[in-house]
Phi, psi and omega in degrees: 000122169311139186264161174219125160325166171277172169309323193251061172248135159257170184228129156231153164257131178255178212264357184236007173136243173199134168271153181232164164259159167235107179300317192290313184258016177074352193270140207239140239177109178244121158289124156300188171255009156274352177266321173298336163325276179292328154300292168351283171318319194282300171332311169286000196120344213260161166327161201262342180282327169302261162056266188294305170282330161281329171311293155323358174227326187269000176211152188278084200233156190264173158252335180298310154331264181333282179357290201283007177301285175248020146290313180310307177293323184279318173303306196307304202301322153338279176327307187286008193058021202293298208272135154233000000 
């Protein structure tokens, strides 16, 4: 399922990936750049399976690995209310 931020996140790209703020809670989330990656995909549109695929060809990753990445990642981001 594609993500979309919350309203109240802001995002910068760094030279190492991307901070995100969380405004409500003042709190700061620095993505790698395989976590940026995977946010990236999801932003456009794309499925956890894009995802998934893109890690695998830009990083030396497994897909059952990948897979499990970035469900693990897509969970957090959830959890912390960054993502809807």
């Amino acid at each position: 399922m594609p993500l979309r931020f919350s309203d109240d996140v802001s995002t910068a790209e760094t030279d190492y990936g991307t901070v995100l703020l969380d405004e409500r809670a003042g709190a700061y989330w620095e993505l790698n750049p395989t976590a940026t990656l995977v946010v990236r995909t999801l932003l456009n549109g794309g499925e956890e399976t894009d995802a998934a695929a893109a890690l695998t060809r830009e990083f030396d990753i497994d897909q059952a690995q990948a897979a499990q990445d970035v469900a693990t990642l897509v969970q957090e981001l959830r959890s912390s209310g960054l993502v809807s």
